[in-house]
Structures are given as C-alpha cells and as structure tokens.
TIPA-633454 format. One record per residue: x, y, z of N, C-alpha, C in turn. Coordinates in steps of 0.1 Angstrom, whole numbers, plus 2048, in hexadecimal, padded with zeros to 3 digits. Each point is the difference from the previous one (the first is absolute). Layout:
REM TIPA-633454
{site {X Y Z} {X Y Z} {X Y Z}}
...
//
This chain:
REM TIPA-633454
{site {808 7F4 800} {7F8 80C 800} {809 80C 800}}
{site {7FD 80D 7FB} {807 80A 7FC} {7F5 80D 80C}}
{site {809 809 7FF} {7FD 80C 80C} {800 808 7F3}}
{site {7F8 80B 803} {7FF 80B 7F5} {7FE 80E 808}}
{site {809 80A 802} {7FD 807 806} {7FF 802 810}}
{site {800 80A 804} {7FD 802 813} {7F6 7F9 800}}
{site {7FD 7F5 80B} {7F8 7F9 80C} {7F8 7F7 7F1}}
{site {80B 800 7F7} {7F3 7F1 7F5} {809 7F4 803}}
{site {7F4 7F8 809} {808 7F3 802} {802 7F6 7F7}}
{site {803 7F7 7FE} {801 7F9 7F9} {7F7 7FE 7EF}}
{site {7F7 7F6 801} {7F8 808 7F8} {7F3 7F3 7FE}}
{site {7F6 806 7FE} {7F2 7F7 803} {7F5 806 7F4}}
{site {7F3 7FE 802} {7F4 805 800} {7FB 802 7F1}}
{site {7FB 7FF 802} {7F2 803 7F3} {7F7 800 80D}}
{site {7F5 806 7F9} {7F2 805 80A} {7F6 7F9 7FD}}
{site {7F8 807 805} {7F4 7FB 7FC} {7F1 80B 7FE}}
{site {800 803 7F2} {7FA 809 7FA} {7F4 7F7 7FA}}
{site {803 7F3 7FD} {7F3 7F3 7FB} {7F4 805 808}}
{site {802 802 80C} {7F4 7FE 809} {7F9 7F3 7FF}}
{site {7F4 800 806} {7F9 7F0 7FC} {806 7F8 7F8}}
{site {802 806 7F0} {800 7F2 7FA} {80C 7FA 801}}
{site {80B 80A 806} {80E 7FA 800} {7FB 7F5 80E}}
{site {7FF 806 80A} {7FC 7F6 80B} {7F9 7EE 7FC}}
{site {7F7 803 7F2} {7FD 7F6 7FD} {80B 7F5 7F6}}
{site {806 807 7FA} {807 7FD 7F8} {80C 7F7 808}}
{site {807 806 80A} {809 7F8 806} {7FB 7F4 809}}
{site {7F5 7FE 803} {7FE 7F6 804} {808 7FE 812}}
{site {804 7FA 800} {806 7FF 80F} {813 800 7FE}}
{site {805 800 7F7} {80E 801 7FE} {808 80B 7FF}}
{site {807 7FF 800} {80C 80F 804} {805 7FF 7EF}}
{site {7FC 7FE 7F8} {806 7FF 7F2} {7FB 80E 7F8}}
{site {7FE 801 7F0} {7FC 809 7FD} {7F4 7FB 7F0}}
{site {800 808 7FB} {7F8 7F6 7F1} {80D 7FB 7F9}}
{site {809 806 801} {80D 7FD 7F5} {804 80A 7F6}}
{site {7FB 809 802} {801 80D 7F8} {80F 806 7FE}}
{site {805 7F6 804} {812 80C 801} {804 7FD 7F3}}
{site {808 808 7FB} {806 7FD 7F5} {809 7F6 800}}
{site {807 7F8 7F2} {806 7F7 805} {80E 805 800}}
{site {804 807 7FC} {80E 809 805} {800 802 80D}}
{site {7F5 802 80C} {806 806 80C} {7FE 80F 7FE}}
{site {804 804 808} {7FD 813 7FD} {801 807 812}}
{site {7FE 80C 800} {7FD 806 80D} {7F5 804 802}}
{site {7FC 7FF 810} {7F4 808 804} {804 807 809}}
{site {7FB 80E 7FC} {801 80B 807} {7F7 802 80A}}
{site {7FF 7FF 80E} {7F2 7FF 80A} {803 80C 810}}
{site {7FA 80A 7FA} {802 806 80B} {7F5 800 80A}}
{site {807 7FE 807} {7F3 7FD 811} {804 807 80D}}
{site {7F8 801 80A} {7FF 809 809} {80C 7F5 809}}
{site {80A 806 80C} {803 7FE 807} {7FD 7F4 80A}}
{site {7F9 805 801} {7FA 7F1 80A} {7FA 7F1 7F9}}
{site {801 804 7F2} {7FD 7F3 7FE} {811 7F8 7FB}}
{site {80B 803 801} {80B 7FD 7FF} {802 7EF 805}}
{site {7FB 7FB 808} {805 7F4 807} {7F4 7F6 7F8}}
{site {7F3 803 7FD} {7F9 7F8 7F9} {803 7FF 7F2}}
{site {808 80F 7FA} {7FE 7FD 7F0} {80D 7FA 7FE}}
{site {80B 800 80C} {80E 7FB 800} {7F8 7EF 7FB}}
{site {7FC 7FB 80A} {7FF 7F4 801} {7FA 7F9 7F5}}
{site {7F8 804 7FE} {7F2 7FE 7F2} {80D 802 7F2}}
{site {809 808 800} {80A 804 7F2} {806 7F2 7FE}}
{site {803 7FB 808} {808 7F2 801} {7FA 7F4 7F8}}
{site {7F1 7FF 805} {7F9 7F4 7FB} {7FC 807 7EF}}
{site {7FD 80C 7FF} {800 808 7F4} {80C 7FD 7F4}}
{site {808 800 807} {80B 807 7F6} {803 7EA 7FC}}
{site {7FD 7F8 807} {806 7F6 800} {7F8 7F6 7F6}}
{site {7F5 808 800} {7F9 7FB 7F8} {7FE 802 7F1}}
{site {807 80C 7FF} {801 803 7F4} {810 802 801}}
{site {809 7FA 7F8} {80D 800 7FD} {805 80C 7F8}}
{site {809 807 804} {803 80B 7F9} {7FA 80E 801}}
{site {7F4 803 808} {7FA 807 803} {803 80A 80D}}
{site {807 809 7FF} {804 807 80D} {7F2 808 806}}
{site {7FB 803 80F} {7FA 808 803} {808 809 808}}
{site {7FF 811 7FA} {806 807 806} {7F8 807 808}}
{site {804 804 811} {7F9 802 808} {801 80E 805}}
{site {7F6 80B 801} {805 80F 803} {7F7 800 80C}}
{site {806 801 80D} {7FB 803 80B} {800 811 807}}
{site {7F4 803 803} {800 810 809} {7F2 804 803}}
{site {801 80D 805} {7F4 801 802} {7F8 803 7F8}}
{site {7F3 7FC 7FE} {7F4 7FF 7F4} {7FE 80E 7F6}}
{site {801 808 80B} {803 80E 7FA} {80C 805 7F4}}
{site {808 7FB 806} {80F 802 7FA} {7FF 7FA 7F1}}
{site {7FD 7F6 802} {7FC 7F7 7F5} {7F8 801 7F9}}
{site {7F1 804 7FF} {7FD 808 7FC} {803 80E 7F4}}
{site {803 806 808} {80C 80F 7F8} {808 7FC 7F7}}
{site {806 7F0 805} {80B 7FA 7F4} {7F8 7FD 7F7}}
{site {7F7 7F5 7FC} {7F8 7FF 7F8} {7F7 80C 7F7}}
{site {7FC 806 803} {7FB 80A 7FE} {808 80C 7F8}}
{site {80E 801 802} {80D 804 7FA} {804 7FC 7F5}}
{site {7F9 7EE 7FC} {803 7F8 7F5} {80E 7F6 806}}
{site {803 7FC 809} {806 7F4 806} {7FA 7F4 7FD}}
{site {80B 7F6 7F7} {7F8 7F5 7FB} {7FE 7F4 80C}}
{site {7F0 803 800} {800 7F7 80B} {7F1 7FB 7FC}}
{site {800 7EF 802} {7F4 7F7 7F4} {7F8 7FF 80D}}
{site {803 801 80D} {7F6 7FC 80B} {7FF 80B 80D}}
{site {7F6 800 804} {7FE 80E 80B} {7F9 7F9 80B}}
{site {802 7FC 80B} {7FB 801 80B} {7FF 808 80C}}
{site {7F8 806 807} {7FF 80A 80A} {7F7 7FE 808}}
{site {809 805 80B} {7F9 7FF 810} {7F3 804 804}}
{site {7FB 808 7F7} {7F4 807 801} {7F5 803 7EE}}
{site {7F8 804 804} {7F5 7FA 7F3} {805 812 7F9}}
{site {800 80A 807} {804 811 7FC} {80A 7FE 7F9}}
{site {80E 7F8 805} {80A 806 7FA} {7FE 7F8 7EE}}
{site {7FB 7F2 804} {802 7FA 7F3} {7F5 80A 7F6}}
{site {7F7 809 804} {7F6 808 7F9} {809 807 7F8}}
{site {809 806 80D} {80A 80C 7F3} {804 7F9 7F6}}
{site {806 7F3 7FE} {805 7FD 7F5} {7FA 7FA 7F6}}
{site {7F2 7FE 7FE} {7F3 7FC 7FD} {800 80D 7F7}}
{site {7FE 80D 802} {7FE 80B 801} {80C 80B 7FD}}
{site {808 7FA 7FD} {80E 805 7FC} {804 803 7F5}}
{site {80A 80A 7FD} {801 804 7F7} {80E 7FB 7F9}}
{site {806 7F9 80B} {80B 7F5 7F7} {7FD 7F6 7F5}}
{site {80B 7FF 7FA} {801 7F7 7F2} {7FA 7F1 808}}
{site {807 7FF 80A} {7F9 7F0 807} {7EF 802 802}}
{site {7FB 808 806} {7F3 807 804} {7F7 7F5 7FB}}
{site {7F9 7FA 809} {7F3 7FA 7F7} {801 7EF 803}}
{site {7F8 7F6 7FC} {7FF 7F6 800} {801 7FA 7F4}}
{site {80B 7F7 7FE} {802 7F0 7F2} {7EF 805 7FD}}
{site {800 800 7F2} {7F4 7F8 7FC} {7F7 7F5 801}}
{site {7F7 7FC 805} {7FD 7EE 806} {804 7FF 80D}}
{site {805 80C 808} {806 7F9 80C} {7F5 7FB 80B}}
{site {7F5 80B 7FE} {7F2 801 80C} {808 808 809}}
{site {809 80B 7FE} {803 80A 80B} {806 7F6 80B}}
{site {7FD 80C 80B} {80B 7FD 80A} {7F6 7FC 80C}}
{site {806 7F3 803} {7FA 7F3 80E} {806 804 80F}}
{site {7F6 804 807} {802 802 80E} {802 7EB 805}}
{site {80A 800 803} {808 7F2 806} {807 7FC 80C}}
{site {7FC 809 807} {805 802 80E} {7F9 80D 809}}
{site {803 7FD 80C} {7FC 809 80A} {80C 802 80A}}
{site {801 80C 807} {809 802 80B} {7FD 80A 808}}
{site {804 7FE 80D} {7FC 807 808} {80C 805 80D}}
{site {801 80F 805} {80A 803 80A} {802 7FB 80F}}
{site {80A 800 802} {807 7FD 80D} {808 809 807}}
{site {806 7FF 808} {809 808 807} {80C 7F6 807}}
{site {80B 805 7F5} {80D 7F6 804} {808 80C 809}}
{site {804 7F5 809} {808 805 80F} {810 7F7 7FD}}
{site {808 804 806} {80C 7FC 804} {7FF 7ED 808}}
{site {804 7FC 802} {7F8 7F0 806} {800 806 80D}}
{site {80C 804 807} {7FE 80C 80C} {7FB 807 802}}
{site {7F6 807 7F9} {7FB 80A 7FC} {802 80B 80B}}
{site {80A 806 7FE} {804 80C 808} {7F7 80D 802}}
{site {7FA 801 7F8} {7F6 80D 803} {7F7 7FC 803}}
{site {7F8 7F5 80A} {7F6 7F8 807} {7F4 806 7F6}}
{site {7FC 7FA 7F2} {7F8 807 7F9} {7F7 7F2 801}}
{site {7F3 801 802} {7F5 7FA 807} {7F1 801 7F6}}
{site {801 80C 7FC} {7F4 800 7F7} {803 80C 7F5}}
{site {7F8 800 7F8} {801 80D 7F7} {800 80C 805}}
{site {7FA 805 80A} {800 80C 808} {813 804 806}}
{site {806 7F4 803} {80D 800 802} {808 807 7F2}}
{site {801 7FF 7F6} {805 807 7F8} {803 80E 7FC}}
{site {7F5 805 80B} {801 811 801} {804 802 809}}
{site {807 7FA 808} {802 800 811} {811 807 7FC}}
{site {803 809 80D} {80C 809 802} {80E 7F6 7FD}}
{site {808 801 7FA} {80D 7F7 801} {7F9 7F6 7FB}}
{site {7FA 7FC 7F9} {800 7F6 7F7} {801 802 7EE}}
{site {80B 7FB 802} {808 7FD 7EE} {7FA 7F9 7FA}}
{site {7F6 804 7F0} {7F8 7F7 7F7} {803 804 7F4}}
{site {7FD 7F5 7F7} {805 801 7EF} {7F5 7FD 7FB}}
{site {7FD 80B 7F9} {7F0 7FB 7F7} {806 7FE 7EE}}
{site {7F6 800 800} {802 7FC 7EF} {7FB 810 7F8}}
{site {806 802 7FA} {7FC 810 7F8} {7F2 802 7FD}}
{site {7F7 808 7FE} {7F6 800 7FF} {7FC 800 7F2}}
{site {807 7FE 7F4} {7F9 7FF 7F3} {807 7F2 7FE}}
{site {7FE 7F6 808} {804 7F7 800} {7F3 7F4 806}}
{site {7FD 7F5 7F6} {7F8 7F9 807} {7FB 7FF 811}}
{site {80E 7FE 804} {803 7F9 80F} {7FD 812 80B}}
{site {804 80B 7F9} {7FC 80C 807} {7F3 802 7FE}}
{site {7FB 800 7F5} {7EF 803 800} {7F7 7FA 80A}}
{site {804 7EE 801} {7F9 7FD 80A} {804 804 80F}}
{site {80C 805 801} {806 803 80E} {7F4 80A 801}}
{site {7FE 808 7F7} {7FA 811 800} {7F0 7FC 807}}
{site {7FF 7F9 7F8} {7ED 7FA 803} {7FF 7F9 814}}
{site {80A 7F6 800} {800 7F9 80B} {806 80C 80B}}
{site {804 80D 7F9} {801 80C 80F} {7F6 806 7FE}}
{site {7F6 800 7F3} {7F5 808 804} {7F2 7FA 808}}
{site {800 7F0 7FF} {7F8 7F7 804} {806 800 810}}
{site {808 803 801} {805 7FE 810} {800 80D 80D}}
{site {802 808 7F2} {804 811 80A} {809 803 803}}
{site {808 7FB 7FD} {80E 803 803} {80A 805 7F2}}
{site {808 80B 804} {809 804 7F7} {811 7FA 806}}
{site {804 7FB 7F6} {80D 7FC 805} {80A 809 7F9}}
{site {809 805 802} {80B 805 7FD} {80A 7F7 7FE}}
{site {803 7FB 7F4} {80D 7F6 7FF} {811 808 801}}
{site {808 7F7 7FF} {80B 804 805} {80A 7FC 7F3}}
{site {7F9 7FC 7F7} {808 7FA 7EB} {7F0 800 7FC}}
{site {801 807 7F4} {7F6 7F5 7F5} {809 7FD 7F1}}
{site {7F7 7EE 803} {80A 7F9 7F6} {7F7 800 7F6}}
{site {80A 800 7F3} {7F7 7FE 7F3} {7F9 7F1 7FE}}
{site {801 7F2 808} {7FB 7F9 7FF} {801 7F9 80F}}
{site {7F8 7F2 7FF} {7F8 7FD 80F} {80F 7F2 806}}
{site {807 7FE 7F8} {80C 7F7 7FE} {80B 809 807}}
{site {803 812 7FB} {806 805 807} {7FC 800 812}}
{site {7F2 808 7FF} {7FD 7FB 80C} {803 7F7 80D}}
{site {800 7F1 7FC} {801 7F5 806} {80D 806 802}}
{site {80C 7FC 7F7} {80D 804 800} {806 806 80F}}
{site {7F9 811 7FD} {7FF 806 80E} {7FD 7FB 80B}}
{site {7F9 7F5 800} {7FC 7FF 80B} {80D 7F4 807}}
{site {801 7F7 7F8} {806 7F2 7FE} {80F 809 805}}
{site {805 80B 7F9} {80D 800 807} {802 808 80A}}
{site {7F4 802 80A} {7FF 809 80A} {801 80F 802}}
{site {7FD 804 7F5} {804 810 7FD} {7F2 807 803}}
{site {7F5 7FD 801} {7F2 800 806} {7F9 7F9 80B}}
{site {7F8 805 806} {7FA 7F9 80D} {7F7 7F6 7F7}}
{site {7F9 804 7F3} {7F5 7F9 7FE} {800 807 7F0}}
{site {7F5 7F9 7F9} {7FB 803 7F1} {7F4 7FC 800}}
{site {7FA 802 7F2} {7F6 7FF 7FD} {7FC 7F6 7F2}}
{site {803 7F0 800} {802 7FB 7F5} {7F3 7F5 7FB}}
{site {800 7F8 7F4} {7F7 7F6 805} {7FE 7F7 801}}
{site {7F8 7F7 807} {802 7F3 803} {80A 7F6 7FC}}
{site {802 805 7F2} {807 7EF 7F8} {80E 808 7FF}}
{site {805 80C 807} {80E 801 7FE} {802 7FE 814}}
{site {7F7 7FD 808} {804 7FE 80E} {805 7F4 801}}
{site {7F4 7F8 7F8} {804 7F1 7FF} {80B 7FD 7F5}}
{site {806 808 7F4} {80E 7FC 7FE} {809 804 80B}}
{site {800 807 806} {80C 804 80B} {801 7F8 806}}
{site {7FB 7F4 807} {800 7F6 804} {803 805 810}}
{site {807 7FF 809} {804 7FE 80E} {809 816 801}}
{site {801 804 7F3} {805 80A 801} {7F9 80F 805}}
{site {7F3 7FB 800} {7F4 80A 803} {7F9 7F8 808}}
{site {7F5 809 806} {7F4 7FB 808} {7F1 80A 7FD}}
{site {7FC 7F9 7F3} {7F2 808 800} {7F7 7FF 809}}
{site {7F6 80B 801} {7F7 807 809} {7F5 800 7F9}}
{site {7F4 7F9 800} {7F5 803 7F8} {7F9 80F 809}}
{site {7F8 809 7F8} {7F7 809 803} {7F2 7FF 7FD}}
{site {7F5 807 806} {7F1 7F9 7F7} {7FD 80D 7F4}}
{site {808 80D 801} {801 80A 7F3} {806 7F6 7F5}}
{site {808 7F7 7FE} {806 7FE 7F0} {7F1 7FB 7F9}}
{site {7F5 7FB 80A} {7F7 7FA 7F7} {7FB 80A 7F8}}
{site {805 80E 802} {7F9 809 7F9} {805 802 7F1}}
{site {80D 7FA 802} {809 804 7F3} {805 7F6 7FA}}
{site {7FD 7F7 7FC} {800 7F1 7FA} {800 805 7F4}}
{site {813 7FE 7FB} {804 800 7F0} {7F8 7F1 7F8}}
{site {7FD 806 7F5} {7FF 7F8 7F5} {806 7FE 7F5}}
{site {80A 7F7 7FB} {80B 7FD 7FA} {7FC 7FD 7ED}}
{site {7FA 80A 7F8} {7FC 7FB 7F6} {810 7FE 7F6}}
{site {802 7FC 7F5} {808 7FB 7F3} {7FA 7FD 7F5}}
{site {80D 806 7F4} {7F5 7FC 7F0} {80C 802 7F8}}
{site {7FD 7FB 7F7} {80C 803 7EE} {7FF 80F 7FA}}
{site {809 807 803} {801 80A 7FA} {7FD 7FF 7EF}}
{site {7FA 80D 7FD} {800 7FF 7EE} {80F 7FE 7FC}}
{site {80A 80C 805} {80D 7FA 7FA} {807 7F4 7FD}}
{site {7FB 7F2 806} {809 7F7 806} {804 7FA 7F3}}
{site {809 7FC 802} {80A 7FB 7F5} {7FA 7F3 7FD}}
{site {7FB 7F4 809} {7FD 7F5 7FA} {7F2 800 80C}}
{site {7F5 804 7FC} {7F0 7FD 808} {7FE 7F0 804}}
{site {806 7F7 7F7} {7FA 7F3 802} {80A 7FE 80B}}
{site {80E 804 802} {806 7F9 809} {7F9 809 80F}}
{site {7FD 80B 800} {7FC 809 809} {7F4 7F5 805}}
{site {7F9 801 7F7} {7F7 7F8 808} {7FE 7F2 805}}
{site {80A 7F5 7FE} {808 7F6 805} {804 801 808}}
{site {802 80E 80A} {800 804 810} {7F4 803 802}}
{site {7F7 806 7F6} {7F3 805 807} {7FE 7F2 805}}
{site {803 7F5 7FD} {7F5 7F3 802} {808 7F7 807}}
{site {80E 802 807} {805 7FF 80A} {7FE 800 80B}}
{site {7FD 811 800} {7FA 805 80F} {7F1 7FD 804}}
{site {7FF 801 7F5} {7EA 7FB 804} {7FF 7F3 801}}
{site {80B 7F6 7FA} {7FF 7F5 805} {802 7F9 811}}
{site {7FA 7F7 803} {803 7F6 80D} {80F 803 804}}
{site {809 800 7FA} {80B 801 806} {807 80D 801}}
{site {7F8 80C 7F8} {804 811 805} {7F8 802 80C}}
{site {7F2 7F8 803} {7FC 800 80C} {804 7FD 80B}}
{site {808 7F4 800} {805 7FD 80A} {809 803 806}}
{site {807 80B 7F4} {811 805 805} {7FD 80F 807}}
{site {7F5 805 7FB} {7F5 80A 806} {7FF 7FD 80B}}
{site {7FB 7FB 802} {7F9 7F9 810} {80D 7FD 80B}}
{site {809 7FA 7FB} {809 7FD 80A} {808 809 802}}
{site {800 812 7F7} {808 806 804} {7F6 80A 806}}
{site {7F6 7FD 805} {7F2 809 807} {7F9 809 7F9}}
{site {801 802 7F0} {7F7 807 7FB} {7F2 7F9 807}}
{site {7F4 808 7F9} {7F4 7FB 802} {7F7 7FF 7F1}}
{site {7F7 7FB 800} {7F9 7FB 7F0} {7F8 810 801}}
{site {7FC 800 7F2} {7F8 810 7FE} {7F1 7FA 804}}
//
C-alpha cells in the first residue's frame, strides 16, 4: 500500500454511492461485481479522518482482490477535503463525516463536483457519535460535559467548519454550556493525538476513535452527544477515473463484511 500526501494512510475504499441496489448486489461478501480493469489502476478515495482504521482495513481485502489495483487513501478533515475536491483534486471517491459537508461537494463548483453518472448519489453508511477522551489518569478530574468549562481545565476541540466541531457546537448548545478550548484541531484524529500524549486534560472526539486508542484514553459518555449524532454519507464522484472500479468499493462497504468492520470499530448503522 502507498501513502499519498499528509495523514493518507495507506490506501483503501471505494464507497458506497449504489445505495440499495449496491447493498443488494453484493450479497453478503466483501468482493465487488468485477468491474476493475484488467490492467490494475488507482483509486483515489478521499475520506474523513476518522474513518482511517476501517478504510485501512477494508483496502487490504480490496486491493487483494483485484491484483494490480492500488487504492490510494487521502485522510483529513471532511472540510479540508472537501475545498480539495472542489479545487479539481483528482479524487474518484468522497466520504464525509457529516451529510452538509458532503452537500458542498454535491453542489460545488469543482471539476470533481457532482456524482458518476449511474451512481444513485451519495449513501449515508454509518453513524457516530461524541465522547469525551481523558488522559487514563485523567488529570483534570473531568466527570461530565459541564467539566469542560471548568477553570484550569485543558481541552482540544475539533475546528468548527469541521464535521467533529459542528457537532461539538450543537452538543454545547443542547447542554448550555460554552467551553473555551485550549487548540482547535483541523481534524478529530488530531484531537485524540492531544489528548493521548498528554498535552490536554481532555477532548472532544468520537466513539470509534476512543475505541481505537485502546488502553491510551478513557472515554466518558455524555446524554448531549445524542443531540449530535454524525451521519457518514459516500458516493462516485463525476470526475472519477474508473466509476465501475469506484463502485466495487461502493459494494464492499454496504456489503456484510464493510458491516462488520463498521461495527467492530463502534460506528453505528444509519
């Protein structure tokens, strides 16, 4: 697998723009229709930050399946990514943390702008929801969401034209509380980061990056994140260089086994 750029890991994904019929079409297997060319080729897939550890994993059974086929992987925040696309950045696949940002690019005035023809647009395929990661020690005794505004307490939010900040924004207006962070990061990965190497008392990240951290964080559920429950839609850009291979991920992820790599990294079903 090849890195392309700041924070593109490895490289994975096609989406899932099929909607229904892709879901029908793959049946219960992690495979795709066969659509790749027989040369091999790249796929360009930009996705939001936090889905990095599921599209890592899913690239593997992807790419193995089709021989010669690289998927190149652009990780950040949905926003960011977005602007690139939108700029004309060749990129055959778009996934985002939230349903707004993927709108702008729907709605864009980039050469990529728009949806493959045939694709059925862009498939909400996940859910996610906020937490509050602490230090395992958690030194700033941060207890509930109201703790976040409290005196001498150090927090890292996610930027506010950023998937992961908009819901921060909602879940402080659902709560009443205004927090004053101490960093805002352009994505919810930086976040964790902060917190993980103790440079913050606490953050604001979600679920399925608490549970990658493994033993390195200690999430905090709140009863405000239910207010701000991201929805994770994806689809084939019009630009994309090869549509049938794009959607050979669409029918990946909507298959049984994009489910279950979903599920075990704590997304939730739409």
């Amino acid at each position: 697998m090849r890195e392309s750029a700041p924070r593109r890991v490895p490289r994975t994904l096609c989406a899932l723009a099929a909607a229904a019929m892709a879901a029908t079409a793959c049946g219960g297997q992690g495979g795709g229709s066969g659509g790749s060319p027989a040369g091999g080729g790249e796929l360009h897939v930009f996705a939001a930050a936090s889905l990095t550890d599921v599209f890592t994993a899913l690239a593997e059974d992807f790419e193995e399946d089709r021989p010669g086929v690289e998927v190149v992987l652009n990780f950040a925040g949905s926003s960011e990514l977005a602007a690139q696309i939108n700029a004309g950045a060749p990129a055959d696949v778009f996934a985002a943390a939230d349903t707004a940002t993927m709108r702008r690019v729907v709605e864009g005035e980039g050469l990529d702008a728009g949806w493959a023809s045939g694709s059925g647009g862009a498939a909400v395929f996940a859910t996610n929801t906020l937490r509050i990661a602490v230090p395992p020690d958690n030194p700033g005794g941060v207890e509930d969401f109201a703790d976040l505004a409290g005196d001498g307490v150090s927090v890292a939010l996610c930027a506010e034209e950023v998937p992961c900040g908009a819901a921060t924004a909602t879940a402080m207006e659902a709560a009443g509380v205004a927090i004053t962070p101490d960093t805002y990061e352009q994505d919810v990965r930086a976040v964790l980061t902060k917190v993980e190497l103790g440079e913050v008392d606490a953050g604001l990240v979600y679920a399925t990056d608490v549970a990658s951290a493994g033993g390195r964080v200690t999430g905090i559920d709140f009863p405000e994140a239910g207010e701000a429950v991201n929805e994770y839609p994806v689809g084939v850009l019009a630009g994309a260089a090869d549509a049938g291979l794009a959607s050979d991920w669409v029918e990946l992820v909507l298959s049984e086994t994009g489910e279950r790599v979903l599920a075990e990294a704590g997304f939730g079903t739409p």
